[in-house]
N, CA, C and O atoms as a Maestro MAE file, in Angstrom:
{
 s_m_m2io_version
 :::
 2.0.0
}

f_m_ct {
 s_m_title
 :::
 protein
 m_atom[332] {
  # First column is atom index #
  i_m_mmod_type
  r_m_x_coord
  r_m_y_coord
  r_m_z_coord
  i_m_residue_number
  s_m_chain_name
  s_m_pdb_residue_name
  s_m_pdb_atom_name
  i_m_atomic_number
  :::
  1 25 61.139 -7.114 -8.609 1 A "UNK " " N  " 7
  2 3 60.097 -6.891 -7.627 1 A "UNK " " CA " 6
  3 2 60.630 -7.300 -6.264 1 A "UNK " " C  " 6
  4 15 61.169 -8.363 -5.956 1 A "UNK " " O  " 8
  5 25 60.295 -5.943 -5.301 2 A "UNK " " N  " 7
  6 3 60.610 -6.690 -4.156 2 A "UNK " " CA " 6
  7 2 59.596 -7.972 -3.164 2 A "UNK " " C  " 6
  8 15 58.399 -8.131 -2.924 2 A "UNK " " O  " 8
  9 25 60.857 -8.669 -2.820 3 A "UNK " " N  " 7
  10 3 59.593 -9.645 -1.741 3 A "UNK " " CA " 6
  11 2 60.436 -9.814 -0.424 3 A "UNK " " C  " 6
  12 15 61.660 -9.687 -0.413 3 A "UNK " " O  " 8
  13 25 59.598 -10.144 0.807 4 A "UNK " " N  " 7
  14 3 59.936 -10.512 2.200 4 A "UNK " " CA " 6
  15 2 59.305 -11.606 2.512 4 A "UNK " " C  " 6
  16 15 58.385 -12.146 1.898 4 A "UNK " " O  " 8
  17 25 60.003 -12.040 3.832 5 A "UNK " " N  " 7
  18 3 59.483 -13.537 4.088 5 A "UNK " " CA " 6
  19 2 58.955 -13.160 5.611 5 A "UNK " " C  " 6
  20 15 59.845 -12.554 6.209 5 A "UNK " " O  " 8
  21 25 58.205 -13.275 6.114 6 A "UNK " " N  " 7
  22 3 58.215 -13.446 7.475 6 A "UNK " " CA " 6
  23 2 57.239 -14.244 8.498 6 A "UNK " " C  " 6
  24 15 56.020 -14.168 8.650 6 A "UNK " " O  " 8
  25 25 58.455 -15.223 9.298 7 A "UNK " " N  " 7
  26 3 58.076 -15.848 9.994 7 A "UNK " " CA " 6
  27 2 57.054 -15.578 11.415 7 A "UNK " " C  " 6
  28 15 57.301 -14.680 12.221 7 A "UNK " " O  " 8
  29 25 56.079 -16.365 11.525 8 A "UNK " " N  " 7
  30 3 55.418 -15.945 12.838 8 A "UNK " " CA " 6
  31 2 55.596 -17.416 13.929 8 A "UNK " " C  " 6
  32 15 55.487 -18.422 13.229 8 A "UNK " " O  " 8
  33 25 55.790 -17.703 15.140 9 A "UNK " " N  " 7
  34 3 55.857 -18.585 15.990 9 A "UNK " " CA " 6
  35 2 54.054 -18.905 16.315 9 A "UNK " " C  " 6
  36 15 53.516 -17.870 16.710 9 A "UNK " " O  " 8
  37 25 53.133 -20.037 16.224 10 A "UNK " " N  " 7
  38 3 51.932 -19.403 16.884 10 A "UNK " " CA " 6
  39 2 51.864 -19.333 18.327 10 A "UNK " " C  " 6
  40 15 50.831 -19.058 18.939 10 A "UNK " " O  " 8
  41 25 53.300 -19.656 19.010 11 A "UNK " " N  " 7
  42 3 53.169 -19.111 20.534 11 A "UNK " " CA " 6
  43 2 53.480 -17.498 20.889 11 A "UNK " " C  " 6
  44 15 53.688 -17.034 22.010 11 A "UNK " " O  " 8
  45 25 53.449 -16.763 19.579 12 A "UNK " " N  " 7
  46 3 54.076 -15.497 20.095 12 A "UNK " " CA " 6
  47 2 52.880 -14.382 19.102 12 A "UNK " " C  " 6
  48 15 52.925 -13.176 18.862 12 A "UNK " " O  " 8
  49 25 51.855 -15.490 18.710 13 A "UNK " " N  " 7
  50 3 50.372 -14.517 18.092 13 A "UNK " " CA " 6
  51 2 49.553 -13.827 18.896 13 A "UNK " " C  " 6
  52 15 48.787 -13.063 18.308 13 A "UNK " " O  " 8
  53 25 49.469 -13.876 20.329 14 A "UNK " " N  " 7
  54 3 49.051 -13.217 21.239 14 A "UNK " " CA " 6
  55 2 49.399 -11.991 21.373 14 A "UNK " " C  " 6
  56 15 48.710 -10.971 21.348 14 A "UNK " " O  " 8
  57 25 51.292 -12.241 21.618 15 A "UNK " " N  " 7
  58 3 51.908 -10.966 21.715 15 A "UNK " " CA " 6
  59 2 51.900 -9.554 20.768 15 A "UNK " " C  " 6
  60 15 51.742 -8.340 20.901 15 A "UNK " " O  " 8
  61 25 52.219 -10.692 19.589 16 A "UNK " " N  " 7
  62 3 51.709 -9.402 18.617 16 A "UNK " " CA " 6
  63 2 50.357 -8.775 18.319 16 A "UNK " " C  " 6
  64 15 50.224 -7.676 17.781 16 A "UNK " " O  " 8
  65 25 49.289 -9.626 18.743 17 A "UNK " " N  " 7
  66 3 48.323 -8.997 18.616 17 A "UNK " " CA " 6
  67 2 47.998 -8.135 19.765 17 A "UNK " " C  " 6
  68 15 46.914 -7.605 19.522 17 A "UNK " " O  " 8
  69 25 48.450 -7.762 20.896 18 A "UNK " " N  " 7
  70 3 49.069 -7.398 21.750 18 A "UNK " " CA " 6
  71 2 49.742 -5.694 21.363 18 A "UNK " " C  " 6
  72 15 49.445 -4.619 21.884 18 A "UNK " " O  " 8
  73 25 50.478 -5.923 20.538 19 A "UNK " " N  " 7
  74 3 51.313 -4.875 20.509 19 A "UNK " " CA " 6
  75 2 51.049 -4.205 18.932 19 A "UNK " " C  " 6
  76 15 51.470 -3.140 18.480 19 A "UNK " " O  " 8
  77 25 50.481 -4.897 18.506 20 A "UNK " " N  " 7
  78 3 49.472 -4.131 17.377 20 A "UNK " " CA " 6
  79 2 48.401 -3.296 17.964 20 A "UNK " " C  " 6
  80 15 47.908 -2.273 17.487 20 A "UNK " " O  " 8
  81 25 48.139 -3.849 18.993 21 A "UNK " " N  " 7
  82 3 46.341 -2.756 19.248 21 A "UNK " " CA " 6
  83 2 47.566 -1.790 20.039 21 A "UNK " " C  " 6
  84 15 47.820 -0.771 19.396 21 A "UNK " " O  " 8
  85 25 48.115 -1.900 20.927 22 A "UNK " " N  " 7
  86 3 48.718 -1.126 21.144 22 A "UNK " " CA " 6
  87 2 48.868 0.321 20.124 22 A "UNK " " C  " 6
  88 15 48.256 1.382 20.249 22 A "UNK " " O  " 8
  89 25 49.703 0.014 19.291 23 A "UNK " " N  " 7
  90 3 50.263 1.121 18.273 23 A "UNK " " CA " 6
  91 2 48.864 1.442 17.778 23 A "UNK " " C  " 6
  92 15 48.657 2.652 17.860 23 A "UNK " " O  " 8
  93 25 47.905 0.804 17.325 24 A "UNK " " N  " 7
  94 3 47.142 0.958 16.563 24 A "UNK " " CA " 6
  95 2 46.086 2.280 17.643 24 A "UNK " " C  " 6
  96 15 45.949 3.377 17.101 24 A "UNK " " O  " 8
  97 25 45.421 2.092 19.074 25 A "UNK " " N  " 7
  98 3 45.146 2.876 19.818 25 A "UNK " " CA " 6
  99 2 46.140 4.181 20.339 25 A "UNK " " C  " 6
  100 15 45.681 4.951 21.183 25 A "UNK " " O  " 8
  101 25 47.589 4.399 19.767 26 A "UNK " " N  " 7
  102 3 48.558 5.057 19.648 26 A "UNK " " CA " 6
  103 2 47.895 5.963 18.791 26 A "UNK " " C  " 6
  104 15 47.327 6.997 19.140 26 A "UNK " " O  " 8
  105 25 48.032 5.379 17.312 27 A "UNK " " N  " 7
  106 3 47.836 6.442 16.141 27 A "UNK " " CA " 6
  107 2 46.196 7.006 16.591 27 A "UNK " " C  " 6
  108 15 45.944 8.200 16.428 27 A "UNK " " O  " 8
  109 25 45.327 6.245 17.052 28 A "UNK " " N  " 7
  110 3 44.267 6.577 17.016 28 A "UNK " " CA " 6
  111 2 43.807 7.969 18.120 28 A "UNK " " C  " 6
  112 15 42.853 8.726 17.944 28 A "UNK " " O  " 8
  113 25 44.711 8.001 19.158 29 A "UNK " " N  " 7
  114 3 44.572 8.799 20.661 29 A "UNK " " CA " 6
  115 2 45.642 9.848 19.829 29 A "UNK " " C  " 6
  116 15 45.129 10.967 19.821 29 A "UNK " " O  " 8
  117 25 46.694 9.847 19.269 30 A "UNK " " N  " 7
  118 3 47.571 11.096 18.093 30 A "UNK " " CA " 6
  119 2 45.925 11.838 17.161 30 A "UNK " " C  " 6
  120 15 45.338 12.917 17.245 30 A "UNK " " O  " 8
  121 25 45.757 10.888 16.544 31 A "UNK " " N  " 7
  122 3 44.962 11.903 15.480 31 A "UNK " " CA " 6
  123 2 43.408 12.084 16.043 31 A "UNK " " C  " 6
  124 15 42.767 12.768 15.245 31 A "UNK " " O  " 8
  125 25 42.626 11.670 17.181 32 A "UNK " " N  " 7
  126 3 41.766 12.497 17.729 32 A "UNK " " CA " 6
  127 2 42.235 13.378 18.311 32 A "UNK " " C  " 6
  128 15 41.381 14.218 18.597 32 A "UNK " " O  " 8
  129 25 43.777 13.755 18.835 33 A "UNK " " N  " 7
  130 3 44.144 14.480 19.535 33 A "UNK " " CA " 6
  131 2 44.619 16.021 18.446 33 A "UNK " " C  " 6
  132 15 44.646 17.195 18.816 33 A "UNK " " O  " 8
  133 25 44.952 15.443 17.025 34 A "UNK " " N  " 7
  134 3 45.495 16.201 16.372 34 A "UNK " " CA " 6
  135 2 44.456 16.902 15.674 34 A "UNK " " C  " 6
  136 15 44.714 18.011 15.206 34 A "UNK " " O  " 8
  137 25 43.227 16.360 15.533 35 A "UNK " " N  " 7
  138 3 41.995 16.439 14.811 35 A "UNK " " CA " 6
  139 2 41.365 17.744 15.568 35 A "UNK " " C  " 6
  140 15 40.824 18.647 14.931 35 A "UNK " " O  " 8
  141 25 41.486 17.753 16.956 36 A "UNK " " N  " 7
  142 3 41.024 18.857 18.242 36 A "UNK " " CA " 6
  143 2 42.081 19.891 18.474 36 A "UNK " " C  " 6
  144 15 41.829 20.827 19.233 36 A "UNK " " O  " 8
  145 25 42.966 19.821 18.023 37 A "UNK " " N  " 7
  146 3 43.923 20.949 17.843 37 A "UNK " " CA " 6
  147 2 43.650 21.943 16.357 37 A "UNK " " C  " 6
  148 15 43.469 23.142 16.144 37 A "UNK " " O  " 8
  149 25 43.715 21.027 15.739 38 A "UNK " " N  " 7
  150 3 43.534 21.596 14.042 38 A "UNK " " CA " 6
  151 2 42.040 22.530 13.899 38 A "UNK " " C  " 6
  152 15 41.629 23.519 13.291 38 A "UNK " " O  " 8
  153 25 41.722 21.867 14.536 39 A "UNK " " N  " 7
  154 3 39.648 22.208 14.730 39 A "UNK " " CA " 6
  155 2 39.872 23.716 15.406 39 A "UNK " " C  " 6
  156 15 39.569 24.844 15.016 39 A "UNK " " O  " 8
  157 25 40.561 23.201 16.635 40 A "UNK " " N  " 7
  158 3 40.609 24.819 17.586 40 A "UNK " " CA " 6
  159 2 41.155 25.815 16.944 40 A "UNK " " C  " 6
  160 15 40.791 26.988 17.034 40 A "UNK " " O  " 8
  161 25 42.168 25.338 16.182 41 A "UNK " " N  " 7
  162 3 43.116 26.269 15.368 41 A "UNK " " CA " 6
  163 2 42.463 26.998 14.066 41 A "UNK " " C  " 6
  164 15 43.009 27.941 13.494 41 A "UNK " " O  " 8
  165 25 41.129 26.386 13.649 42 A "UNK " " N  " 7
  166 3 40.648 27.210 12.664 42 A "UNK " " CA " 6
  167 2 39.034 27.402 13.506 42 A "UNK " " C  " 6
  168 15 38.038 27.009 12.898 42 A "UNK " " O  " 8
  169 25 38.957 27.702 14.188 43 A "UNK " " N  " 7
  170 3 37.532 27.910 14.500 43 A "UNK " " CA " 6
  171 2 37.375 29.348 14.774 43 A "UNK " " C  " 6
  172 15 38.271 29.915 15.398 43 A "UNK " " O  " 8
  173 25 36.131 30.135 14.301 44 A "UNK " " N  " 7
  174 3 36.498 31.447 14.303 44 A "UNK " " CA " 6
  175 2 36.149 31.980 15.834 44 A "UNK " " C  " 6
  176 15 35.380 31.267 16.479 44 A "UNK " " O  " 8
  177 25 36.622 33.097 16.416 45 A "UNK " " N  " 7
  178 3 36.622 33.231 18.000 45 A "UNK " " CA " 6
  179 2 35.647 34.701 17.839 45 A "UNK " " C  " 6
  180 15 35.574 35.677 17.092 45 A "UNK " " O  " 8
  181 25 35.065 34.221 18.897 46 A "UNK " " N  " 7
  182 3 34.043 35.463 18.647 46 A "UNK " " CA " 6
  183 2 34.009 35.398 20.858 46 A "UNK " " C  " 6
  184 15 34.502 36.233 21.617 46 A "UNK " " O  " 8
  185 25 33.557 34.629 21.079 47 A "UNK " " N  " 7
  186 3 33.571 34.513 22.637 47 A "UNK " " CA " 6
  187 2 34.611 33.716 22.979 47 A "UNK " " C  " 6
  188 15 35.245 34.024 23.988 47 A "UNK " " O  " 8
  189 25 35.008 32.496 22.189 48 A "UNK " " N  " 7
  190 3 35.751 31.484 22.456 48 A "UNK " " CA " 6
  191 2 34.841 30.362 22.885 48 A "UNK " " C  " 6
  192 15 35.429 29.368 23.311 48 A "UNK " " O  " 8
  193 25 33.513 30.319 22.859 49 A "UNK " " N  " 7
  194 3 32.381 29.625 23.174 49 A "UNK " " CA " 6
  195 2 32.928 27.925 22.566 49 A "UNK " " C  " 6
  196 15 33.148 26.938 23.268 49 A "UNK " " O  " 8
  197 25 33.024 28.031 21.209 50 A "UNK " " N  " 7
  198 3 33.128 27.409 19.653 50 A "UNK " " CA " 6
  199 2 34.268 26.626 20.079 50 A "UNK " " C  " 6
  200 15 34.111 25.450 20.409 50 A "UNK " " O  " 8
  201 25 35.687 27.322 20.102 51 A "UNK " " N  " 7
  202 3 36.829 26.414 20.131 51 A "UNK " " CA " 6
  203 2 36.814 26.132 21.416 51 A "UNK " " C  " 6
  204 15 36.970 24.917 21.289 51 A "UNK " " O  " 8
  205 25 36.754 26.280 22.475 52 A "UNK " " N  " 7
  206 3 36.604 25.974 24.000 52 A "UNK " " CA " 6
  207 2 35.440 24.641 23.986 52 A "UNK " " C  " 6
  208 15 35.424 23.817 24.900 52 A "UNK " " O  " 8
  209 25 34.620 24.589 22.969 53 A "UNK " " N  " 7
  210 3 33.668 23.365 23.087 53 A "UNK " " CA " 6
  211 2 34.341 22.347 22.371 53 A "UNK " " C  " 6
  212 15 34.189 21.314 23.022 53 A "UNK " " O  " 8
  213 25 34.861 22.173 21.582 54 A "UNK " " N  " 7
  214 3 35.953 20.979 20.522 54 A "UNK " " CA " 6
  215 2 36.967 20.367 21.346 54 A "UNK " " C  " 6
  216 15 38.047 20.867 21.662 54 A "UNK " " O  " 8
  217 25 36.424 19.014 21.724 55 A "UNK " " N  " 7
  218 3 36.800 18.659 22.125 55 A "UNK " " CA " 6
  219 2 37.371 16.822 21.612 55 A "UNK " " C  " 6
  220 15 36.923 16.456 20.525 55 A "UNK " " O  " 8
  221 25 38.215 15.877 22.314 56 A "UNK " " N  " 7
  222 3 38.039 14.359 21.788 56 A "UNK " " CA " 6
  223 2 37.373 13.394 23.183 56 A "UNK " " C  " 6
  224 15 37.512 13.524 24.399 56 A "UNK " " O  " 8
  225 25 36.605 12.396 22.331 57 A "UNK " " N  " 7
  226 3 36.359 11.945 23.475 57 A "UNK " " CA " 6
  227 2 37.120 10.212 23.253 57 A "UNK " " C  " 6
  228 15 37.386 9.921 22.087 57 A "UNK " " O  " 8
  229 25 37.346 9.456 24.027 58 A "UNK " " N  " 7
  230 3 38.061 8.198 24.202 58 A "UNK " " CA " 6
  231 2 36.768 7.020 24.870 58 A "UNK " " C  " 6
  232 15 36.618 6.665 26.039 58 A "UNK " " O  " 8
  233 25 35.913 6.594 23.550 59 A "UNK " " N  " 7
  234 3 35.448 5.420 24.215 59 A "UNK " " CA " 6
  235 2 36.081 4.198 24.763 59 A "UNK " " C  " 6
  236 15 35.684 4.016 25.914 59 A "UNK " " O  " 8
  237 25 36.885 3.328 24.382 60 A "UNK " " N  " 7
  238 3 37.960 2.715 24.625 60 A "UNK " " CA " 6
  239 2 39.407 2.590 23.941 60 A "UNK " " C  " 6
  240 15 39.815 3.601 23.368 60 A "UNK " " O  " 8
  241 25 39.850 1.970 23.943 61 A "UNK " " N  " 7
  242 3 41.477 2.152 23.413 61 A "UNK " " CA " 6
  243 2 41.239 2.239 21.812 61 A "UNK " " C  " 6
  244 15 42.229 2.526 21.139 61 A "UNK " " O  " 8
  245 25 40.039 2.021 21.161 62 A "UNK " " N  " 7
  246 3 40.465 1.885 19.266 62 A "UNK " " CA " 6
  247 2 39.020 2.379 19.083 62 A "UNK " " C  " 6
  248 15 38.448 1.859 18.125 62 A "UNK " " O  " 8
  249 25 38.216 3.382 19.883 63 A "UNK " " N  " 7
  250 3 37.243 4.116 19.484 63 A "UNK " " CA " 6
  251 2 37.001 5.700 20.438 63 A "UNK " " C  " 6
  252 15 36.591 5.935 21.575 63 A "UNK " " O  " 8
  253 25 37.600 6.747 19.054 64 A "UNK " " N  " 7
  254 3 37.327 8.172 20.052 64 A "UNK " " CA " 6
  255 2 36.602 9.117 18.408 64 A "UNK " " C  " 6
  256 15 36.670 9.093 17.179 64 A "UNK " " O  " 8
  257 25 36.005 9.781 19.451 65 A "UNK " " N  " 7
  258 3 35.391 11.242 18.108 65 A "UNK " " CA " 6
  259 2 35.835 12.347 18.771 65 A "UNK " " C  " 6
  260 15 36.167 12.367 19.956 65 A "UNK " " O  " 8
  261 25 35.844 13.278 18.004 66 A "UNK " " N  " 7
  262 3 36.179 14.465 17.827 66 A "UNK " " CA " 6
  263 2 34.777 15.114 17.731 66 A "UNK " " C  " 6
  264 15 34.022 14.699 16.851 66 A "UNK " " O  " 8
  265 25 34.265 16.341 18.767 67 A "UNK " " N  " 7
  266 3 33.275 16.456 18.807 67 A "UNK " " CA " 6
  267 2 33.241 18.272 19.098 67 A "UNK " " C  " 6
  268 15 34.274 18.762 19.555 67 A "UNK " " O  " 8
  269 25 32.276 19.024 18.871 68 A "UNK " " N  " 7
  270 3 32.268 19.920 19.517 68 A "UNK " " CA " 6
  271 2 30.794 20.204 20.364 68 A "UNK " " C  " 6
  272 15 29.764 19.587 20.094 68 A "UNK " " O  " 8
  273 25 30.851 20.834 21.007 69 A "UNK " " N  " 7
  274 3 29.473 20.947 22.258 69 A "UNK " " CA " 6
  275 2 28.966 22.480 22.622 69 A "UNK " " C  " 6
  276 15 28.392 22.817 23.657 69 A "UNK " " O  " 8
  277 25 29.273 23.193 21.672 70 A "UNK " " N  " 7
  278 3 28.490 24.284 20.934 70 A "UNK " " CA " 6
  279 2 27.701 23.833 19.881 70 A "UNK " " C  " 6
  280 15 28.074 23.329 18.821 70 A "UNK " " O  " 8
  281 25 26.235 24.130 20.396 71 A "UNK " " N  " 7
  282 3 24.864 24.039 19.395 71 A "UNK " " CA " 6
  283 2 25.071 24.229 18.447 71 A "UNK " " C  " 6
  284 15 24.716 23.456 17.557 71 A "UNK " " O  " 8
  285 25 25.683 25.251 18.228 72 A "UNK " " N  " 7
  286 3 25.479 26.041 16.615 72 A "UNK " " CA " 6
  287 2 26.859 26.037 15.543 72 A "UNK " " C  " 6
  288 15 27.128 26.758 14.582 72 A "UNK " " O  " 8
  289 25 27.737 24.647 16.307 73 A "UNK " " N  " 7
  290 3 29.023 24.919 15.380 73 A "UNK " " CA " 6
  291 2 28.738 23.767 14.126 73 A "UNK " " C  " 6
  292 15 29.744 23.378 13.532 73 A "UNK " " O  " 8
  293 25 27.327 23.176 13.679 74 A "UNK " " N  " 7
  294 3 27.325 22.635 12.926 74 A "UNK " " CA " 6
  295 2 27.291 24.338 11.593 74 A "UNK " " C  " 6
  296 15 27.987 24.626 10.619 74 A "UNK " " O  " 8
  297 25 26.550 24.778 12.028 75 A "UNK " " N  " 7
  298 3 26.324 25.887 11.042 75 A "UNK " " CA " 6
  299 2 27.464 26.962 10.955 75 A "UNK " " C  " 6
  300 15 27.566 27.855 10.113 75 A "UNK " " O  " 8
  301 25 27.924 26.809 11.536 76 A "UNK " " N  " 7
  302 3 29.714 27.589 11.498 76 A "UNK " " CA " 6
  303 2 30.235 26.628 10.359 76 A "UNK " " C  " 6
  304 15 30.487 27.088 9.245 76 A "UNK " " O  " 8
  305 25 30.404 25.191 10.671 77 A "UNK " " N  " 7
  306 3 31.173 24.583 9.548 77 A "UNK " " CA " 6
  307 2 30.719 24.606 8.391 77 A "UNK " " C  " 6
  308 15 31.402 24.886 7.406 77 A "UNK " " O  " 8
  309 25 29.362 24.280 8.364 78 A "UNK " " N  " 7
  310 3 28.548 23.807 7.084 78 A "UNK " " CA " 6
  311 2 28.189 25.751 6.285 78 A "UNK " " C  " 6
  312 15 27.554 26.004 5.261 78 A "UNK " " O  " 8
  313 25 28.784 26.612 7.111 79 A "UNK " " N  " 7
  314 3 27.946 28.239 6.767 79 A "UNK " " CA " 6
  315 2 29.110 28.251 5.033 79 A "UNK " " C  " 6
  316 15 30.327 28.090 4.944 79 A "UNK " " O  " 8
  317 25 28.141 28.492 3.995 80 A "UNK " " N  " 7
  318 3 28.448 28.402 2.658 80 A "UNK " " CA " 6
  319 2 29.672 29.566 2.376 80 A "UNK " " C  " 6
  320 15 30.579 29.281 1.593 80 A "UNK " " O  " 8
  321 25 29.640 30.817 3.023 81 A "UNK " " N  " 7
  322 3 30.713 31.609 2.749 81 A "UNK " " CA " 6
  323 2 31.778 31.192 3.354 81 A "UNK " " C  " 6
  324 15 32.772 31.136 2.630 81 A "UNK " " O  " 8
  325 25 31.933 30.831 4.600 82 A "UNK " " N  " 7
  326 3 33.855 30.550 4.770 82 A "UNK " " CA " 6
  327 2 34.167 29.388 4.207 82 A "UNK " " C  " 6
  328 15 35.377 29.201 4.080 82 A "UNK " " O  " 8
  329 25 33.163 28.198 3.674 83 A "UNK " " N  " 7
  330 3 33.883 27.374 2.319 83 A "UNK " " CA " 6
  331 2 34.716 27.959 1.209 83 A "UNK " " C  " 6
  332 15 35.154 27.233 0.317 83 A "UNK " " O  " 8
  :::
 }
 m_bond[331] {
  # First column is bond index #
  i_m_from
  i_m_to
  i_m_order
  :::
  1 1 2 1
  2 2 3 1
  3 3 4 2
  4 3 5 1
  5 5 6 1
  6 6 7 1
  7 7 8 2
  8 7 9 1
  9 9 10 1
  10 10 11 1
  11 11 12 2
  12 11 13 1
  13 13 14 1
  14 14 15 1
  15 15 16 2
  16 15 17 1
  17 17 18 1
  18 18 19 1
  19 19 20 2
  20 19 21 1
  21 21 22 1
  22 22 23 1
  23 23 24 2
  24 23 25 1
  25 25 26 1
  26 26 27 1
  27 27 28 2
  28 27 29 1
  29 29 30 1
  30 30 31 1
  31 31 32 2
  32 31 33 1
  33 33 34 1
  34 34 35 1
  35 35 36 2
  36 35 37 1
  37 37 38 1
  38 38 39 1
  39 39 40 2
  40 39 41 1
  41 41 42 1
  42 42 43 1
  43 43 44 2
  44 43 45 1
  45 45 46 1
  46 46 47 1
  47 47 48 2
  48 47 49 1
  49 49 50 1
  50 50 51 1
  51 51 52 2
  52 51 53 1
  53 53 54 1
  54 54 55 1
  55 55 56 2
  56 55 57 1
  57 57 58 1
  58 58 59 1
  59 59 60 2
  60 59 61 1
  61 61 62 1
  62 62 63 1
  63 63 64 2
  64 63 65 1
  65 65 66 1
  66 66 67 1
  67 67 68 2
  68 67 69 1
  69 69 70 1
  70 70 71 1
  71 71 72 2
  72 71 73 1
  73 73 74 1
  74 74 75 1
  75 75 76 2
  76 75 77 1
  77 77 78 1
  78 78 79 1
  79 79 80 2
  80 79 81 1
  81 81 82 1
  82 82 83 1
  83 83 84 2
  84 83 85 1
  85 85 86 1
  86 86 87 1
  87 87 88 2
  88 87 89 1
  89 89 90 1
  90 90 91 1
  91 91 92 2
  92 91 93 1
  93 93 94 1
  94 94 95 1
  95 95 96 2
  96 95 97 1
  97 97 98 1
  98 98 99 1
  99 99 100 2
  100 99 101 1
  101 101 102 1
  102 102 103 1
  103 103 104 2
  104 103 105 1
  105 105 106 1
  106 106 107 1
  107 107 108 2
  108 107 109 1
  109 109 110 1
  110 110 111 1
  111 111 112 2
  112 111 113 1
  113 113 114 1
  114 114 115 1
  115 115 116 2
  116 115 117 1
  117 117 118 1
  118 118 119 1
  119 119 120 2
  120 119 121 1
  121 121 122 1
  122 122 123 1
  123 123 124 2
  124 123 125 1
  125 125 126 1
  126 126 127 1
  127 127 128 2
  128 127 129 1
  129 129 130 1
  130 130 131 1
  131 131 132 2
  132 131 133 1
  133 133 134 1
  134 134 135 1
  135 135 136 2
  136 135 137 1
  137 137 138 1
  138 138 139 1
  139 139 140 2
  140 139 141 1
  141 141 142 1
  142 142 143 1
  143 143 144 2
  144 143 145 1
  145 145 146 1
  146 146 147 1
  147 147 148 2
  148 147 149 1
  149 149 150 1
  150 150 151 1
  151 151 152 2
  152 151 153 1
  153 153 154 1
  154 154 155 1
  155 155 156 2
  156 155 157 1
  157 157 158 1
  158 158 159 1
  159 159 160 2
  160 159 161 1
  161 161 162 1
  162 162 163 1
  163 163 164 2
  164 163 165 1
  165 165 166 1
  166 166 167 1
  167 167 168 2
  168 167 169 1
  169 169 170 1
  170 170 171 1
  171 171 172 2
  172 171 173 1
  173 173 174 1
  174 174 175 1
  175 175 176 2
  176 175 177 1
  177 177 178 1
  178 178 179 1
  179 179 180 2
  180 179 181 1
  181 181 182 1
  182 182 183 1
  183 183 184 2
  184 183 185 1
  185 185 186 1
  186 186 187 1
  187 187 188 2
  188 187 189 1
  189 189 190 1
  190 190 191 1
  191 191 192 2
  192 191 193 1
  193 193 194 1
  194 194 195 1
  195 195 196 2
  196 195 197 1
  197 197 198 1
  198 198 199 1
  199 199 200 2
  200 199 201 1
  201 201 202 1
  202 202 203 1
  203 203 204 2
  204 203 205 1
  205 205 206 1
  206 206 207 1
  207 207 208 2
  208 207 209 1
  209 209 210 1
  210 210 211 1
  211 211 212 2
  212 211 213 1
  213 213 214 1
  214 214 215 1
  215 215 216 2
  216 215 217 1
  217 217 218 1
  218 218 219 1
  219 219 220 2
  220 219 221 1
  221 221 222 1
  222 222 223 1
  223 223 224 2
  224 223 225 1
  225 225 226 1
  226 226 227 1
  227 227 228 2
  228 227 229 1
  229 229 230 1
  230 230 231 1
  231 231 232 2
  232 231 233 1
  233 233 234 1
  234 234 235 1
  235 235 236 2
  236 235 237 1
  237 237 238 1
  238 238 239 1
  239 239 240 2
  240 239 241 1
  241 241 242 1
  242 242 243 1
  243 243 244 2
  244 243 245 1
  245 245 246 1
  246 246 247 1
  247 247 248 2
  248 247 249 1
  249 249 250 1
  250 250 251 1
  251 251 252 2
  252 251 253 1
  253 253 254 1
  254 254 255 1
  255 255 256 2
  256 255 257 1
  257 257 258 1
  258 258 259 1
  259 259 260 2
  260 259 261 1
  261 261 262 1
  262 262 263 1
  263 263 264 2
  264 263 265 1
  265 265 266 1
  266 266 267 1
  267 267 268 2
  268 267 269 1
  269 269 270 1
  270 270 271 1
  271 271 272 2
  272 271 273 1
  273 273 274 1
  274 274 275 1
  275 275 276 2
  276 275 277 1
  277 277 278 1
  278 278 279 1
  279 279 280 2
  280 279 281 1
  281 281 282 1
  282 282 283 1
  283 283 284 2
  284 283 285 1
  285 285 286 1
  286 286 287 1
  287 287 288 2
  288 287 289 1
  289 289 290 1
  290 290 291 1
  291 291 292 2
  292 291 293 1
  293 293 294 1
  294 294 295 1
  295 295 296 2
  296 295 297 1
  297 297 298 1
  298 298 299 1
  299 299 300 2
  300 299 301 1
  301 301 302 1
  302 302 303 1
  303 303 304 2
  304 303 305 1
  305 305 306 1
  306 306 307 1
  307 307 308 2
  308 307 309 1
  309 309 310 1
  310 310 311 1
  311 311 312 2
  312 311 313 1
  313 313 314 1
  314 314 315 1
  315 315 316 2
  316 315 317 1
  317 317 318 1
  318 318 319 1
  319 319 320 2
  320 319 321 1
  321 321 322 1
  322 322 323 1
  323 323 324 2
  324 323 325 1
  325 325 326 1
  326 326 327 1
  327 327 328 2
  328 327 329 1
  329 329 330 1
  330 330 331 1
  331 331 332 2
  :::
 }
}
């Protein structure tokens, strides 16, 4: 079995907590970003109304949604035939 050891200084727990939110608001600003690409990329285009509304939004650094702002794209997703 593998094992690791690792040391922490507690004068240098700041830093890393520091550079954890960092990465961590990294992955998070990547996959709302990737989440609004993927979305646009399957949304069906009829005006462009639909994918032109999908958008991300960034409440602060470790909270964003993925949203769209066309009325009616709940019933586009949830519509039982393109499941």
């Amino acid at each position: 079995m593998a094992s690791a050891t690792i040391t922490v200084k507690k004068n240098e727990l700041s830093k890393m907590a520091a550079r954890f939110e960092t990465q961590v608001s990294f992955m998070i600003n990547h996959a709302a970003k990737k989440i609004v690409d993927e979305a646009k990329a399957r949304a069906p285009v009829v005006s462009g109304n639909l994918r032109d509304g999908i958008h991300a939004q960034f409440f602060n650094r470790l909270h964003a949604i993925a949203f769209s702002a066309a009325g009616y794209s709940g019933f586009v997703e949830f519509d039982r035939e393109t499941v």
